[in-house]
FIPA-444871 format. One record per residue: x, z, y of N, C-alpha, C in turn; residue in three letters. Coordinates in steps of 0.1 Angstrom, whole numbers, padded with zeros to 4 digits, always signed. Each point is the difference from the previous one (the first is absolute). Layout:
XZYXZYXZYALA...
This chain:
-0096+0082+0348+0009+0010-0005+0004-0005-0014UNK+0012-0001-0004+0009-0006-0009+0000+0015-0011UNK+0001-0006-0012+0003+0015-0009+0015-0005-0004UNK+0009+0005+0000+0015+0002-0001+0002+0006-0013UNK-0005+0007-0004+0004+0007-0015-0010+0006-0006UNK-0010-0004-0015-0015+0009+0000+0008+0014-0011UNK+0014+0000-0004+0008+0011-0006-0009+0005-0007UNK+0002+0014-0007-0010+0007-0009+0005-0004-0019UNK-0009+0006-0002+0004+0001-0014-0002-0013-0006UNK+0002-0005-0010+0003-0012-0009-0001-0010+0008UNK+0015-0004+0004+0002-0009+0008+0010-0004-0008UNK+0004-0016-0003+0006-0004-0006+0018+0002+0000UNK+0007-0004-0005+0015+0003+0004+0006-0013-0007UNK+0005-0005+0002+0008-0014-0005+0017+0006-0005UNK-0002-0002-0015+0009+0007-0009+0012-0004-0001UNK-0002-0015+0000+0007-0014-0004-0003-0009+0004UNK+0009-0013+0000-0002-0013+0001+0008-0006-0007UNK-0005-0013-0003+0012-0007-0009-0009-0017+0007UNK+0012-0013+0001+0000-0011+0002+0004-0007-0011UNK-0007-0005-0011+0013-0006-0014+0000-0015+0004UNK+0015-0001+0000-0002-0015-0001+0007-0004-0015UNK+0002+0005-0006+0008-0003-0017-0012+0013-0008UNK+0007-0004-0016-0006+0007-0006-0010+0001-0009UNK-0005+0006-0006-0016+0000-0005-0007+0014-0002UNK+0010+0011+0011-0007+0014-0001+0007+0006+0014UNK-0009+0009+0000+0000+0008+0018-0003+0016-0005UNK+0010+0010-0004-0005+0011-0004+0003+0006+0017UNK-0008+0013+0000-0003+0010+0013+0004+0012-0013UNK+0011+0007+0000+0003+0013-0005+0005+0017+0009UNK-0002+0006-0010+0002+0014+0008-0011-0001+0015UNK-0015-0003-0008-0010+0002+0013-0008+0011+0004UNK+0008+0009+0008-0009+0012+0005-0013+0002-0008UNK-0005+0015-0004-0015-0001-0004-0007+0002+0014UNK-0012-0007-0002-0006-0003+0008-0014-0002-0009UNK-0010+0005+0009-0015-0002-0008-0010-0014-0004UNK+0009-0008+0011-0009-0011-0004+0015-0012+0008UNK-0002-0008-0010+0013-0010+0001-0005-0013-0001UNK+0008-0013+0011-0009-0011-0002+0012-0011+0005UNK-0001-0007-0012+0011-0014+0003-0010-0010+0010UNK+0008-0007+0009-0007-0012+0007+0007-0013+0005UNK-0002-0012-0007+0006-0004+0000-0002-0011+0013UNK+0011-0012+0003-0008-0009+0008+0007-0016+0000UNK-0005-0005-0004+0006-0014+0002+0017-0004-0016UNK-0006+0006-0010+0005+0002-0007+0001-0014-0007UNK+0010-0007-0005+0005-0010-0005+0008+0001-0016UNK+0001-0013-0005+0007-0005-0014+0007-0013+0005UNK+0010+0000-0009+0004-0012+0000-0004-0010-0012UNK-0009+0006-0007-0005-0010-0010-0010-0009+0002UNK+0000-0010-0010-0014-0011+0004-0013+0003-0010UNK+0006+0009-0005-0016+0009-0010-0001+0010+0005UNK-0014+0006-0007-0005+0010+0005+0009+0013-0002UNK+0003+0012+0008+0006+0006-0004-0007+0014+0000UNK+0000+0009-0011-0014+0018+0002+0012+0006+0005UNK-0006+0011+0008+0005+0013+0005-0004+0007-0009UNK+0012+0012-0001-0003+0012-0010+0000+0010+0011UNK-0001+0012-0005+0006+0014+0003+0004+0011-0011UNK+0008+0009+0000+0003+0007-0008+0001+0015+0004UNK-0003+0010-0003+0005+0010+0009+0009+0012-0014UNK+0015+0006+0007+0003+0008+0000+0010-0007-0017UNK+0000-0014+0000+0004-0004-0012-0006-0001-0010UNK-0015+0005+0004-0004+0001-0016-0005-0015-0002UNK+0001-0004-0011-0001-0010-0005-0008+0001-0016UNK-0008+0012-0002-0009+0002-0011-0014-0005+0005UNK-0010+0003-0012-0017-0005+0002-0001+0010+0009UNK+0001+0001+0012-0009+0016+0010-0003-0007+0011UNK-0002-0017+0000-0008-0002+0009-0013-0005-0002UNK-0012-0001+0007-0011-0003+0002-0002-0006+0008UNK-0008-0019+0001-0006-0004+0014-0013-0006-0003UNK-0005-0008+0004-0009-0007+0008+0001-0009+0009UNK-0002-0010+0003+0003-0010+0013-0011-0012-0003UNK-0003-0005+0013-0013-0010+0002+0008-0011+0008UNK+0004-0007-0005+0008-0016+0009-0011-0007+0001UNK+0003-0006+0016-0009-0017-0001+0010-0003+0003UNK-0004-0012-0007+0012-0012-0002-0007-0012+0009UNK+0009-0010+0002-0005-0019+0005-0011-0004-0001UNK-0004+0002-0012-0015-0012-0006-0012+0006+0003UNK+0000+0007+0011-0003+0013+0005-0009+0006-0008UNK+0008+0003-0013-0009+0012-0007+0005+0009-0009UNK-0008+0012+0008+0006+0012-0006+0000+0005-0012UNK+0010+0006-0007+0003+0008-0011+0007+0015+0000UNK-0010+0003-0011+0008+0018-0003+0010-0005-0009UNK+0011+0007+0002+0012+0003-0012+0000+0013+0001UNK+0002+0006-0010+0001+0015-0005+0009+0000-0013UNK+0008+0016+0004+0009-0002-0015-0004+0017-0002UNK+0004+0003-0011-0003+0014-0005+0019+0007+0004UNK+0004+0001-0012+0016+0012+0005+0008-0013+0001UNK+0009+0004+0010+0011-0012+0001+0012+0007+0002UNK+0011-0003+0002+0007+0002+0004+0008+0000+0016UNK-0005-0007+0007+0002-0003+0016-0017-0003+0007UNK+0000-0001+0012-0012-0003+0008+0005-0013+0003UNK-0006-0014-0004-0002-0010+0004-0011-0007+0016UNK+0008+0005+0012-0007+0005+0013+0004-0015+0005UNK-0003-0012-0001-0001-0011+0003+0012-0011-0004UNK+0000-0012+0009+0007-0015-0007+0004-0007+0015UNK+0010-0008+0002-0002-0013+0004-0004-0015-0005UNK-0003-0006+0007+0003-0015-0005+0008-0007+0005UNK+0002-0012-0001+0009-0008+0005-0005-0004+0016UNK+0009+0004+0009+0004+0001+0016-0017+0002+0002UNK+0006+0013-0005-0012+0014+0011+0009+0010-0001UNK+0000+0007+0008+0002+0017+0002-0010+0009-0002UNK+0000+0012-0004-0009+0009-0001+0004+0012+0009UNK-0008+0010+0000-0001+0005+0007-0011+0014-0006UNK+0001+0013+0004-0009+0011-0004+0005+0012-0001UNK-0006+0007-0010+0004+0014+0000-0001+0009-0011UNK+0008+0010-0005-0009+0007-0013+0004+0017+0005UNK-0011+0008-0003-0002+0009+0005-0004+0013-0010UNK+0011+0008-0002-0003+0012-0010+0001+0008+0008UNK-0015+0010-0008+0001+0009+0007+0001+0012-0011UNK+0000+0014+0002+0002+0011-0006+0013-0003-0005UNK+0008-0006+0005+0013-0007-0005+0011+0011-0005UNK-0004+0014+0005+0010+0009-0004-0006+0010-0010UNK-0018-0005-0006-0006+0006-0010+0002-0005-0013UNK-0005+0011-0009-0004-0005-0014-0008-0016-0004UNK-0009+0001+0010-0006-0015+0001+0002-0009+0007UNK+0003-0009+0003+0006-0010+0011-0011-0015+0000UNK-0009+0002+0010-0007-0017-0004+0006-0005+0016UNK-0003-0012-0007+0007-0012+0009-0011-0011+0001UNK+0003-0008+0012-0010-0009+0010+0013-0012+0002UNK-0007-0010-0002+0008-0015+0009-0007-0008+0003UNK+0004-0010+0007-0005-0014+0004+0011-0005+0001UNK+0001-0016-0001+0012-0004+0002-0010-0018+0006UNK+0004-0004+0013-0006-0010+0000+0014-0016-0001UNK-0002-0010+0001+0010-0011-0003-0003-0012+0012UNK+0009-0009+0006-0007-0005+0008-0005-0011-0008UNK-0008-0007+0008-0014-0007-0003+0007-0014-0012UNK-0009+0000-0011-0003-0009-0006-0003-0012+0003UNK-0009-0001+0006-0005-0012+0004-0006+0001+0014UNK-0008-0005+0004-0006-0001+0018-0009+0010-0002UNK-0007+0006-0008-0008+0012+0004-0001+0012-0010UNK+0011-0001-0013-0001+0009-0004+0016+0008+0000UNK+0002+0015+0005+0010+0005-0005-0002+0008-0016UNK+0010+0004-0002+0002+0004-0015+0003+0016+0004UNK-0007+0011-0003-0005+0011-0003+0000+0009-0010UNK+0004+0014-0005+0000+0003-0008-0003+0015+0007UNK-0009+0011-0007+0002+0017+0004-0007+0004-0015UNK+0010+0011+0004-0007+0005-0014+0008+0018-0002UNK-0002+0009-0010-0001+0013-0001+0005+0003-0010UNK+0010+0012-0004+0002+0005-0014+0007+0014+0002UNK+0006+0000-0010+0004+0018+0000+0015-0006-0006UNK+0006+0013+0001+0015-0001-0007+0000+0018-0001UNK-0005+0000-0013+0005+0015-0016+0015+0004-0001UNK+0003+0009+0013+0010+0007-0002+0002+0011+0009UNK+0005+0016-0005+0002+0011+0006+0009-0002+0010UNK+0009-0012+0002+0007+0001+0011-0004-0002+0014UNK+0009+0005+0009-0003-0004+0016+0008-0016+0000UNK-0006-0011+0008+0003-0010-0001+0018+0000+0010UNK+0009-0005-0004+0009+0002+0005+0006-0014+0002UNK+0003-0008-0013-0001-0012+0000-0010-0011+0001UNK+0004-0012+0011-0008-0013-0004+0007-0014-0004UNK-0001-0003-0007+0003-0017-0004-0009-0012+0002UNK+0004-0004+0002-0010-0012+0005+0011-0011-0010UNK-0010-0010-0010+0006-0012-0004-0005-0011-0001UNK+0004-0011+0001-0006-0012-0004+0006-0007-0015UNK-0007-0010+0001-0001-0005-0014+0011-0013-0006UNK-0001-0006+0014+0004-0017+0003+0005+0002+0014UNK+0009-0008-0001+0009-0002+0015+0007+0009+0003UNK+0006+0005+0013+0005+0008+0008-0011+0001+0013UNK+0007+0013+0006-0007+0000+0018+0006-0008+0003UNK-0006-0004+0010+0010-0010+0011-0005+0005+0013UNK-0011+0005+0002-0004+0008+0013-0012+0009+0004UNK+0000+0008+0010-0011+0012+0003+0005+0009-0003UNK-0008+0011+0009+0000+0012+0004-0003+0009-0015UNK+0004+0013-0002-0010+0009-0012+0004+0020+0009UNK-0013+0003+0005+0004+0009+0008-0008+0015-0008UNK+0005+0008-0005-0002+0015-0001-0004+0009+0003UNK-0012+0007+0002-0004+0010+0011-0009+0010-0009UNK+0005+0011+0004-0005+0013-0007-0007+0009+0012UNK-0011+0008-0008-0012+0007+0010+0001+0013-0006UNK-0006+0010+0006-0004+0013-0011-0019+0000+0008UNK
């Protein structure tokens, strides 16, 4: 017997999509409130030959009201904490030169006073046995319901991949 639909409460909904092939930003605006919101991305590309960071921003703000945390392994296969205290954006992963990444970042209470957030972003492989990895956790300090997202990079343009939107309650 096949299950066809498990339906019920917090089941995802796909908000948006966007494919960039130009550019160096992908906003999702006017996004339904919804209790728990999650970008995902897949097979995401630069056209640069350096590394390039992914940001996020939500709702425009562009003051200190973010908070993260993140744990990368890198190539030489060894791992490091980076941590920053107030920033301005969530720095939720990188490429390198001809890899794609790939992952997800995931707020929840997204239409509360508190909003923490979750990512991983993985890259493809470095070398023959190591890929490049990053997850990590933070908050974003603000009374708003998340409405806006921006996504930016640093270096290059997109040149390819998916970036898909999906809201839960």
């Amino acid at each position: 017997m096949a299950i066809s639909n498990l339906g019920g409460k917090n089941r995802w909904v796909e908000i948006a999509s966007s494919s960039p092939t130009s550019g160096t930003s992908v906003s999702f605006t006017s996004i339904p409130q919804y209790g728990r919101l999650q970008l995902v991305w897949f097979a995401l590309d630069t056209n640069t030959s350096n590394a390039a960071l992914f940001y996020a921003t939500f709702n425009n703000d562009t003051g200190s009201n973010y908070a993260y945390g993140k744990l990368a392994e890198n190539s030489t296969p060894v791992t490091r904490l980076v941590t920053t205290g107030k920033d301005t954006n969530i720095n939720f992963g990188g490429l390198f030169t001809a890899s794609q990444g790939s992952g997800k970042l995931l707020i929840e209470q997204a239409n509360e006073i508190f909003k923490t957030i979750s990512f991983s972003h993985f890259t493809g492989v470095i070398n023959s046995d190591q890929p490049s990895c990053l997850i990590g956790d933070g908050i974003w300090n603000s009374s708003s319901a998340v409405d806006r997202i921006d996504l930016t990079i640093n270096a290059g343009t997109f040149k390819s991949g998916t970036i898909k939107l999906y809201g839960s309650n």
